[in-house]
N, C-alpha and C positions, 0 to 999 in steps of 0.2 A: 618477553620471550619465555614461553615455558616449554615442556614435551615431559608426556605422562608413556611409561610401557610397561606393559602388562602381559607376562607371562602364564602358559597354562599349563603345567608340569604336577604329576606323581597326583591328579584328580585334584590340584587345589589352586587360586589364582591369588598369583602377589606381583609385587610391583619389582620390575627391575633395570638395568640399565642399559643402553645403547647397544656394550658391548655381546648381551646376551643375545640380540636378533638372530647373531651368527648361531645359534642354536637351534636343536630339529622341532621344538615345543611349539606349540602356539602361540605366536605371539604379536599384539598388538600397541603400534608403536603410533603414537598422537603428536606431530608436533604443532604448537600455536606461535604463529611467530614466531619463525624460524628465523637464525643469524644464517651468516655465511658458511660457517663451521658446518650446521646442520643443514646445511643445502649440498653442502661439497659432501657432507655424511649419504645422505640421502642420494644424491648425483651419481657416488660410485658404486650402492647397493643396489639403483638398477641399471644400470648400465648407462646413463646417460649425461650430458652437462650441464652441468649450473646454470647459462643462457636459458636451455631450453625451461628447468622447471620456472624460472622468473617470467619468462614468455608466458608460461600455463598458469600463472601466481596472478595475473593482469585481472584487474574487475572487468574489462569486456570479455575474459576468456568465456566463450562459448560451453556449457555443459554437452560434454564426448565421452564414447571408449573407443581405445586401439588397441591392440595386440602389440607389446615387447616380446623380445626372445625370453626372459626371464620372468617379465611383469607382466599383469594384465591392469591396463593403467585406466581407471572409469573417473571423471569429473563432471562433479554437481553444481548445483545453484543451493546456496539454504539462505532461510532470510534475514534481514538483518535491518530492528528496527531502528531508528534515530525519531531524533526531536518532527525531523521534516517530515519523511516518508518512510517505507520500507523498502528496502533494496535487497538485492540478492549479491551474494559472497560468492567467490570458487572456493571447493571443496575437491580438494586432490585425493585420489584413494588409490593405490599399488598394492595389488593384492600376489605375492607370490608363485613362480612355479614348482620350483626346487623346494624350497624350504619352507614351512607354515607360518606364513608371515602376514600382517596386512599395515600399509604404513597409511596416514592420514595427514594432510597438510591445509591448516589455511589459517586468515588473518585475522586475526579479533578473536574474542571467544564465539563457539559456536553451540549454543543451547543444546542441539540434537547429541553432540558430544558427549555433553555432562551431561547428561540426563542418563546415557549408555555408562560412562563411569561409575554414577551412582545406584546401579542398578544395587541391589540388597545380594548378600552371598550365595542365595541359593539359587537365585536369576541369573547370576551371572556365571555361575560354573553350566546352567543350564543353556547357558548362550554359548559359552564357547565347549561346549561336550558336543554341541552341534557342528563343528569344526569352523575352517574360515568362512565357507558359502554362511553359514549360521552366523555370523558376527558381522559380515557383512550386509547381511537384513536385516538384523536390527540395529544397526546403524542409517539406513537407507530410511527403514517404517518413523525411527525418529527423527529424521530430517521431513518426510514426506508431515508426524504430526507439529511438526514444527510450525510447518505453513498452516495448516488446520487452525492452530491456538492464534498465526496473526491474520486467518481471515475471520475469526468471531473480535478479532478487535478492531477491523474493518467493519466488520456487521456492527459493535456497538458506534463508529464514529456517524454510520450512515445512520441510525435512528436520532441519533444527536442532529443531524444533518436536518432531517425532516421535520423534526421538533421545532428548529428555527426558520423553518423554511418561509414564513410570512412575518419574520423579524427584521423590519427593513432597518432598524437605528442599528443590528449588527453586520448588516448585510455583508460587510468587508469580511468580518470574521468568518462568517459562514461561507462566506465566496474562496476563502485561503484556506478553509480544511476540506471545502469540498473539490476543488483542485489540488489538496495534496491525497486526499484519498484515490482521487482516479490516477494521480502518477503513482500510486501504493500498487494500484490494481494493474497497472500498465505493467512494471518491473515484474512485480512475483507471476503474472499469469505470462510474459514470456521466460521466466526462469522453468514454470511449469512445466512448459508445451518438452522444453528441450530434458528438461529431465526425464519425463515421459517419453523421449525416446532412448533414454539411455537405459533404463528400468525396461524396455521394450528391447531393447538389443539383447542384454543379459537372458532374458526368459528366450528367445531367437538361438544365443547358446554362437553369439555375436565374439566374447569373450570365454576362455578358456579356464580350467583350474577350478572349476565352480561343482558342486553335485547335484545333476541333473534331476535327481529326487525329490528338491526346492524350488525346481524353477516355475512351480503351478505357484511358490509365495510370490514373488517376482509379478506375477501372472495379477494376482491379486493387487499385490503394490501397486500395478499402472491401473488397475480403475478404481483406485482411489485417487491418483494424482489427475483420472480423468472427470472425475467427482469436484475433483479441488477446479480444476477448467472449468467445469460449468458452473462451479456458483462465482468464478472471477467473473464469466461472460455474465450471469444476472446480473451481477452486483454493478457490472458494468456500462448496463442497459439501465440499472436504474438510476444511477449519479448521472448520467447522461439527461434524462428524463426531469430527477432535481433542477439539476444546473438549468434549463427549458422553463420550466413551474417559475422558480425563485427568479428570472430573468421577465417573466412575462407578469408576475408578480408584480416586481419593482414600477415596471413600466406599465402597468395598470395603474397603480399607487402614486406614479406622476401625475398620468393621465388627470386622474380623481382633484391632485392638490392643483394643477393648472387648473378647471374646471374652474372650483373653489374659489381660486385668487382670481380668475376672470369675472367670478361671480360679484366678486365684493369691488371687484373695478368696476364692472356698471351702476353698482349702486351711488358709487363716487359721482361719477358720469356724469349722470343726470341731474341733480343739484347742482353739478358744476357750470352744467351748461344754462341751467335757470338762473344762477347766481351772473353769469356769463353777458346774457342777455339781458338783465336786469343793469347791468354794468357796464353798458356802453354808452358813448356821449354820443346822443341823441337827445335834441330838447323834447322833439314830441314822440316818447313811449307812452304806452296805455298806463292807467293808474301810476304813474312811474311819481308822480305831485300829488298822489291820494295820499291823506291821512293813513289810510289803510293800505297803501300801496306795500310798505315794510311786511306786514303780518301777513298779505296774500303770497308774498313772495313765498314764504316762511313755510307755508302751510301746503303751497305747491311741492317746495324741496322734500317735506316730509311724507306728503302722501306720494310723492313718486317712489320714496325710499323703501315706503311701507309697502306698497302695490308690488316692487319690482323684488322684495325680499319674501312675501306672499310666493310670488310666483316662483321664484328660486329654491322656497322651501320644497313647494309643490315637485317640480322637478329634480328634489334632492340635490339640487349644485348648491348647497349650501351645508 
């Protein structure tokens, strides 16, 4: 559990605590992991109950905004890589009416976050000189390059992808990263679709308290996230396409070793069946009581082996 806030007072930004939100400054209040304490904090700053933000805290929670009487409440999707996949987080944001406030809620740490934290001093008074609509897009543009930095790591898994793509001793391994890439690409591109309409509502002027001077950045913001959609749809068309190849691959590459082992079975075959015939109790076979009967055998088994391995070479099944 931590919660980071950050005050903008007298042209200068320092950090401060809770109880300072109740102040008319600009202020921007991050919690990660919130307890109870700072839900029932949060609960009674904008007017609502603790059920409800746990209800919006749900990993199915859908990426919205709605209009409170005091809040203007917008939540996101940002992404969140693990060992398996990528997945997308909710990102809660209460941007005030009354007082200059904007509060931030969600689970785990959130890259797009820190990244706005660590902005350098002269960035960050230049972000919030811009007032709260200002702090809230750059907050939004780093979550939107958030997804940008895990589709070029989507893009480097799919060239690894292809690289292996006629690797049949890995096929297993290459069959489990190329289906956790397309559930990668499944999660973040409907985190997408929905955040694109919430970036879309905002610039609409959907939500209140914002200055309509920025909402052409907004504007911008959704075609990039409509940029970020279409290379999920390529990327999506082409692991599709993979998984196709490396499937008709494999099963070429049976095809081929059956051939093969068919091939060296008839070679078996046929000596076997001379040897076969040679070996039946019968008194009267041909040469069967010739001195030479043994070596003719001998020499038939071999040239059939030679003729039928000829021929097999010929036709490549061997």
């Amino acid at each position: 559990m931590s919660h980071c806030v950050l005050i903008f007072e007298k042209e200068t930004i320092r950090e401060a605590g809770l109880e300072d939100i109740h102040k008319d400054d600009l202020i921007w209040a991050d919690f990660q992991d919130p307890t109870e304490k700072d839900l029932k904090f949060v609960a009674e700053l904008i007017g609502t109950g603790i059920p409800e933000i746990k209800e919006w805290f749900k990993p199915s929670q859908r990426p919205t905004l709605f209009q409170q009487d005091d809040y203007s409440a917008i939540f996101l999707g940002f992404p969140v890589a693990s060992n398996k996949s990528i997945h997308a987080h909710p990102l809660l944001i209460f941007v005030s009416k009354d007082r200059n406030d904007i509060i931030t809620l969600h689970r785990g740490p959130c890259l797009a976050l820190e990244k706005v934290h660590s902005y350098n001093e002269l960035r960050n008074l230049r972000v919030f000189k811009g007032g709260i609509t200002n702090v809230l897009l750059a907050i939004l543009e780093e979550v939107v390059d958030s997804f940008f930095d895990n589709v070029e790591k989507i893009s480097d898994d799919l060239e690894n992808i292809e690289g292996h793509m006629f690797d049949y001793k890995n096929s297993r391994n290459v069959m489990n990263l190329t289906f956790t890439v397309k559930k990668s690409l499944i999660y973040l591109n409907r985190a997408l679709i929905a955040d694109r309409e919430v970036v879309m509502g905002i610039e609409r002027q959907y939500v209140k308290f914002f200055d309509e001077e920025r909402l052409g950045d907004f504007r911008d913001l959704s075609l990039k996230i409509v940029q970020l959609i279409e290379m999920m749809t390529t990327y999506r068309d082409i692991i599709t396409s993979t998984i196709e190849i490396h499937l008709s691959a494999i099963s070429n590459n049976l095809n081929v070793t059956m051939k093969k082992v068919t091939s060296w079975g008839a070679l078996i075959l046929v000596p076997s069946l001379i040897a076969g015939i040679f070996g039946m109790n019968f008194e009267y076979i041909p040469i069967l009581h010739e001195r030479t009967g043994f070596y003719i055998s001998i020499i038939l088994m071999v040239s059939s082996v030679y003729v039928l391995a000829r021929y097999f070479q010929k036709k490549d099944w061997l």
